[in-house]
C-alpha positions in Angstrom: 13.5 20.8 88.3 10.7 18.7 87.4 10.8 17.1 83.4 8.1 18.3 80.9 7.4 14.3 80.9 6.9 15.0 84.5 4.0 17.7 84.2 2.1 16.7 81.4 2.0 13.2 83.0 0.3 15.3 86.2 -1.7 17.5 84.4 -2.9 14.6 81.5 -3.8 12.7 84.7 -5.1 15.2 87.0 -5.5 18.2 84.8 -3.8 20.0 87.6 -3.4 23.8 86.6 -0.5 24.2 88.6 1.2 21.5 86.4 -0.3 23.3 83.1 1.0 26.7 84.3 4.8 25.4 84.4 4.9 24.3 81.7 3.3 27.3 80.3 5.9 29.6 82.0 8.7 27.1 81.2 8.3 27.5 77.2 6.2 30.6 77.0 9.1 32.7 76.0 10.2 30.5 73.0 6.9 29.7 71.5 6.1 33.6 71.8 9.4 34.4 70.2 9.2 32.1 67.7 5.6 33.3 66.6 6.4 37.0 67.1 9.6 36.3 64.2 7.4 34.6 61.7 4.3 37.0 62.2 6.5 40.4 62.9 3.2 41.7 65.0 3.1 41.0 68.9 -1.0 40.6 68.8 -0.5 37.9 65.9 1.7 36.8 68.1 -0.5 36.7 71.4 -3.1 34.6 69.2 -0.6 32.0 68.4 0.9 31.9 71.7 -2.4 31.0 73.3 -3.5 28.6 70.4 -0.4 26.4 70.5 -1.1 25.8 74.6 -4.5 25.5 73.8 -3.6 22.2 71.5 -1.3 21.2 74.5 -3.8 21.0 76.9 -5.8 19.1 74.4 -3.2 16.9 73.2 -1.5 16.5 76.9 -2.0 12.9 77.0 -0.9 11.7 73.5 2.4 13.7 74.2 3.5 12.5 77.3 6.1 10.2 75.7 7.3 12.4 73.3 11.2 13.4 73.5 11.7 16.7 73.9 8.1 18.9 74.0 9.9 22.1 73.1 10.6 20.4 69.5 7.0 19.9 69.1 6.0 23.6 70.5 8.0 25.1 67.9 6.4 23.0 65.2 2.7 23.7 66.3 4.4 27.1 66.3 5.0 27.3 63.1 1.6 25.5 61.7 -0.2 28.4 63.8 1.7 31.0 62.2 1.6 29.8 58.4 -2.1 29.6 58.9 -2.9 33.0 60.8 -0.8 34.8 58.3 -2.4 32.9 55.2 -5.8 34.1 56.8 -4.6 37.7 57.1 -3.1 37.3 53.3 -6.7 36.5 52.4 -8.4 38.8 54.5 -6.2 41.8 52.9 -6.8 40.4 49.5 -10.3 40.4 49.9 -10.6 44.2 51.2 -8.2 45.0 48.1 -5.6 47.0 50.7 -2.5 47.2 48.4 0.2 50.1 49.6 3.3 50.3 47.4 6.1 48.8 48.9 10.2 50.0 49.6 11.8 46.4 48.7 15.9 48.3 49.1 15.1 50.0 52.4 16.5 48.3 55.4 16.4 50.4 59.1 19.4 51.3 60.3 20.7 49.0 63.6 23.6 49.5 66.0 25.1 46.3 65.8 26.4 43.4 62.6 24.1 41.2 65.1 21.2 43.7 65.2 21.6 43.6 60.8 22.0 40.2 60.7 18.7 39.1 63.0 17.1 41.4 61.2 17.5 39.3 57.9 17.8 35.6 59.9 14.5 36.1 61.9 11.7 36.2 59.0 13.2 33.0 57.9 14.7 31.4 61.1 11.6 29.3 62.1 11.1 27.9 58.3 15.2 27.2 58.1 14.8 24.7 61.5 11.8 23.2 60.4 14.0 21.8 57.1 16.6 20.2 59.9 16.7 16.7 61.1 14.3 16.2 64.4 18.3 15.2 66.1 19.7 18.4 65.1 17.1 20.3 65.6 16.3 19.6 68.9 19.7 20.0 70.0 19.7 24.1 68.6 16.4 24.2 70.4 17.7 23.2 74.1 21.2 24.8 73.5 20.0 27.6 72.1 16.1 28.3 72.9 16.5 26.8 76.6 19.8 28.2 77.4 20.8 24.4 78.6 24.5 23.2 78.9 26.2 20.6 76.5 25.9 18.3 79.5 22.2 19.0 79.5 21.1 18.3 76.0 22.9 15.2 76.3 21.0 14.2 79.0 17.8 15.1 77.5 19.2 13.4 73.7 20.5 10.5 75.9 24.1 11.3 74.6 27.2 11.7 76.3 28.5 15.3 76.6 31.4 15.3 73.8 28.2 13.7 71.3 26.1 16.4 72.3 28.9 18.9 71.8 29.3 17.2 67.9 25.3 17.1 67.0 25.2 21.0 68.0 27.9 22.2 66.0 26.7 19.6 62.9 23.1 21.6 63.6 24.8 25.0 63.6 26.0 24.7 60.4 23.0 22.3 58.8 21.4 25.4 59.8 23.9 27.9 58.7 23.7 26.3 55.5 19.7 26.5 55.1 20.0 30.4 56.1 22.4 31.1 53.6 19.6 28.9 50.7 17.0 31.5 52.0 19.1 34.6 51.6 20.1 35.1 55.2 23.6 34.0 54.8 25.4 34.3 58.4 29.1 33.3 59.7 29.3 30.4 61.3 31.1 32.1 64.5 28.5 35.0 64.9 25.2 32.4 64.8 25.8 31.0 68.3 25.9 34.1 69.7 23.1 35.8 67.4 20.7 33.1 68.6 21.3 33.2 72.2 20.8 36.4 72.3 18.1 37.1 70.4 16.2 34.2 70.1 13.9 34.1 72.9 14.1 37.7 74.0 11.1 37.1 76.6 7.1 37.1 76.0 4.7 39.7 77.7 4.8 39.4 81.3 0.8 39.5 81.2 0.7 36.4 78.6 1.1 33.0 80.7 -1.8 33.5 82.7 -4.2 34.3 80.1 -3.0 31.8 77.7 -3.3 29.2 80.8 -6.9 30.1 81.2 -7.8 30.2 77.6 -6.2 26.5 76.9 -8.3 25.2 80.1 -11.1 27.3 79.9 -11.1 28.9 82.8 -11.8 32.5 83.9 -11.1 34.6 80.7 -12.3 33.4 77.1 -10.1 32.7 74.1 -10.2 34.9 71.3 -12.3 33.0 68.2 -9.3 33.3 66.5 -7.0 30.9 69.2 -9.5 28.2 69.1 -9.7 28.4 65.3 -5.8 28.4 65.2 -5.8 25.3 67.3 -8.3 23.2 65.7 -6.4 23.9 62.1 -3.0 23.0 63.7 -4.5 20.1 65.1 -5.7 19.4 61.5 -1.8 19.7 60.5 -0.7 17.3 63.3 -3.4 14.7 62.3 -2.0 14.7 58.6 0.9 13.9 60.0 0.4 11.1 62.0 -2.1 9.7 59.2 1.2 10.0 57.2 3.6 8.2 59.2 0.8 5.2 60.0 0.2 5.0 56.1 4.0 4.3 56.0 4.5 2.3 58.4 1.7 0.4 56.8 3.1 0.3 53.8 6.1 -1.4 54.7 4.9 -3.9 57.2 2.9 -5.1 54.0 5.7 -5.2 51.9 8.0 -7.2 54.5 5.4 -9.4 55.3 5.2 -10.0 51.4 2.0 -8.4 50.7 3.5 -6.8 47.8 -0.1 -7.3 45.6 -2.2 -5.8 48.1 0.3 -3.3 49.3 0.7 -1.8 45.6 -2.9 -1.7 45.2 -3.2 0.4 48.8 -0.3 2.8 47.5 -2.5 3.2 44.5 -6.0 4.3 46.5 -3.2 6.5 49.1 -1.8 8.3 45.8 -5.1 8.7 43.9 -6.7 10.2 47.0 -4.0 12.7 47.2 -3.4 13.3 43.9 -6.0 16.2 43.3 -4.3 18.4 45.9 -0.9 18.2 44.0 0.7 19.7 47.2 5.0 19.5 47.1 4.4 17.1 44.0 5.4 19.4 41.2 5.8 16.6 38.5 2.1 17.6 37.6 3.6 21.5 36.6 6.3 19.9 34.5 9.2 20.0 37.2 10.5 16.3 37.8 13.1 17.9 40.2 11.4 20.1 43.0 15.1 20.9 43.8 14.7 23.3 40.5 11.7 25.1 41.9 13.0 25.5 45.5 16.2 26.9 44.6 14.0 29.7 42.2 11.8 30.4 44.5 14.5 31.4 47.1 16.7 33.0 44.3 13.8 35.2 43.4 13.1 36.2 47.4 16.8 36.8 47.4 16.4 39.4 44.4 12.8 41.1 46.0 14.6 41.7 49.7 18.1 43.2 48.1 15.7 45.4 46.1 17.5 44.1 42.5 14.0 44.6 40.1 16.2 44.0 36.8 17.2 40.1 38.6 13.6 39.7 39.4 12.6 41.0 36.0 14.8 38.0 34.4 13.1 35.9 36.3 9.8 36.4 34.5 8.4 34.4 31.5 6.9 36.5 28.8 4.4 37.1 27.4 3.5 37.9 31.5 -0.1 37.4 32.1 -1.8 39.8 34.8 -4.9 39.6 36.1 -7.1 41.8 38.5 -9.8 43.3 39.3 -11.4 43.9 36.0 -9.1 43.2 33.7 -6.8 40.8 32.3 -3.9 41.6 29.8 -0.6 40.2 28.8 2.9 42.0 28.9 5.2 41.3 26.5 7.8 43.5 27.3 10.6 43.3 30.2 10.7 47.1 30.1 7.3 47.6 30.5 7.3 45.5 33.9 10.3 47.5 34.8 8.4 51.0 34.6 5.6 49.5 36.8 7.1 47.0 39.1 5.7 48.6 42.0 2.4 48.5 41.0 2.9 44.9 39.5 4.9 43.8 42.4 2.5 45.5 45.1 2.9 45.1 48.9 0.4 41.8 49.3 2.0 40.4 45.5 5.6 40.3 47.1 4.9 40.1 50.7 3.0 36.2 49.5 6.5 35.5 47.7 8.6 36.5 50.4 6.6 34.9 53.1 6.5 31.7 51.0 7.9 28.5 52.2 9.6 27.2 49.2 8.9 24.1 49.8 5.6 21.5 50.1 3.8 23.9 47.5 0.4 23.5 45.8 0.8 22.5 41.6 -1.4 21.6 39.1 -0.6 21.2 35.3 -0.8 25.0 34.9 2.0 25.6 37.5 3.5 25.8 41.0 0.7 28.2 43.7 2.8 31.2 45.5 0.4 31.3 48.6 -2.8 32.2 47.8 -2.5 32.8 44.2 -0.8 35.7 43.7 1.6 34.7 41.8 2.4 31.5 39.5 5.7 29.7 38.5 5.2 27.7 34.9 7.9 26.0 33.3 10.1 27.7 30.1 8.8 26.2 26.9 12.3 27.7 25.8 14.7 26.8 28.7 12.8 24.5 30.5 13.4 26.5 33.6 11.0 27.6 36.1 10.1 31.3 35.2 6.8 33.6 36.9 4.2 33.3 34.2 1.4 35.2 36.1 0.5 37.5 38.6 -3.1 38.0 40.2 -3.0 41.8 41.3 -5.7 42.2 44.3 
């Protein structure tokens, strides 16, 4: 079988759509499953399907040398589907669409697998991102590719038995991160539950069309794609900026430049300083370790339906704000009576959608997605606690 090196060396040289299109067919499934778990709406994820090949065909030539393309898929992936679904947040804000939401309701499934994919899969995507690039590109050709042991190590550059080591050190890396999100799975069932279910196949009427809209020819992208792929491209720019700014930094400091090199990491930090983002020293939280673990505490609480946990985790007086008005709540019971109409679908949807990580702060507290809600720290306890919530 030809090598994904292979093809986009053919098609970043020739721009042959044959090449494009196996490569297309060859990872289709995987992007599309990945996109359809962190969007849970097949059109959603259509769009991100044909804006993450439309980025490949762009990028083709700057990623013929990279390791395994699949690990980079699933990252454009997941930069595609953060931003369509931060658009549609805003979108629903904007049109004020709040329905009242059933946090304890969960359908009924025939299988432990079928229940436990049902909780792993919102937060699958977010939990591999957190993994090393080793380990998670070793889940991603055991798992996502349906390779042997013997395979990934070929494609790692491993022996067999290594291979065999960095998948079961991945599995429960990963394990670990699901259980920190409130999907907490057995170690023996996750093999299983993610070969089965990972990539469970992408329309059959998909790869051509996202072939022609990433090339251009015959049939026109949706606005949408190429406005996915441009801000994913955005994403993988700031990324590569990052990693030249540090290798920057410390070719100047082994070279000696230590006065010139402390003046540069001064300009870097001032320029990034008013964006505050996964920096949440400025909100009064010198560990983001504290934050993270509250933030997945609280999404723990909203999807087991426990309102007197989430309650507790609130720091009165509560402001609210909305359309109109703007009051203060001073008493737990009072947010208990109307937690549905506090919490409302697009409130906790933005908190359970909500990376914990990398978040926006300022000196006023730490951002939940678009503002819905924010996390201020305890003059009491000094813990993080909910201190306001922006109703739509």
């Amino acid at each position: 079988m030809t090598s994904d090196a292979d093809l986009l060396r053919d098609f970043a040289a020739t721009g042959s759509e044959q090449a494009f299109t196996a490569l297309v067919s060859r990872h289709a499934n995987a992007v599309y499953a990945a996109a359809f778990r962190q969007t849970g709406n097949a059109h959603q994820a259509e769009e991100v399907t044909q804006a993450v090949f439309i980025l490949l065909a762009r990028k083709a030539p700057s990623l013929r040398s990279h390791g395994v393309l699949l690990g980079w898929l699933m990252q454009a992936t997941r930069f595609a589907a953060a931003d369509l679904l931060k658009a549609e947040r805003r979108r629903r804000l904007r049109e004020t669409a709040a329905f009242q939401m059933n946090l304890t309701s969960e359908s009924a499934t025939p299988s432990e697998l079928d229940r436990l994919w049902d909780r792993v899969a919102p937060v699958l995507d977010a939990c591999l991102a957190r993994l090393r690039t080793a380990d998670r590109d070793a889940l991603l050709l055991r798992f996502f590719q349906n390779q042997s042991l013997a395979q990934v190590g070929e494609h790692l550059g491993i022996a067999e038995d290594a291979a065999r080591k960095r998948v079961t050190r991945a599995l429960d890396q990963l394990r670990n991160e699901l259980t920190q999100a409130g999907a907490a799975t057995p170690l023996t069932l996750l093999p299983e539950m993610l070969a089965r279910e990972a990539v469970p196949g992408a329309p059959i009427d998909l790869i051509q069309p996202a072939v022609h809209a990433a090339l251009g020819t015959q049939t026109q992208p949706s606005a949408g794609a190429w406005a996915l792929a441009d801000s994913v491209g955005t994403h993988f720019a700031w990324i590569g900026i990052r990693q030249l700014s540090g290798a920057v930094l410390v070719a100047a400091v082994l070279l000696g430049g230590g006065i010139w090199s402390g003046h540069w990491l001064q300009n870097s930090l001032s320029l990034e300083a008013p964006s505050a983002v996964g920096d949440y020293r400025p909100a009064g939280f010198p560990e983001p370790q504290v934050v993270h673990a509250f933030i997945r505490q609280v999404q723990r609480d909203l999807r087991a339906g426990n309102r007197d946990a989430v309650v507790n985790q609130l720091q009165f007086p509560l402001r609210l704000n909305g359309p109109g008005f703007n009051t203060v709540v001073t008493s737990p019971d009072r947010v208990a009576a109307d937690f549905e109409r506090i919490f409302t679908e697009s409130v906790a949807g933005e908190l359970l959608k909500c990376p914990a990580e990398s978040l926006h702060c300022t000196p006023q507290g730490v951002m939940i997605g678009s503002g819905s809600i924010w996390i201020a720290r305890d003059p009491n306890s000094g813990q993080p606690r909910i201190a306001v919530v922006n109703l739509p």
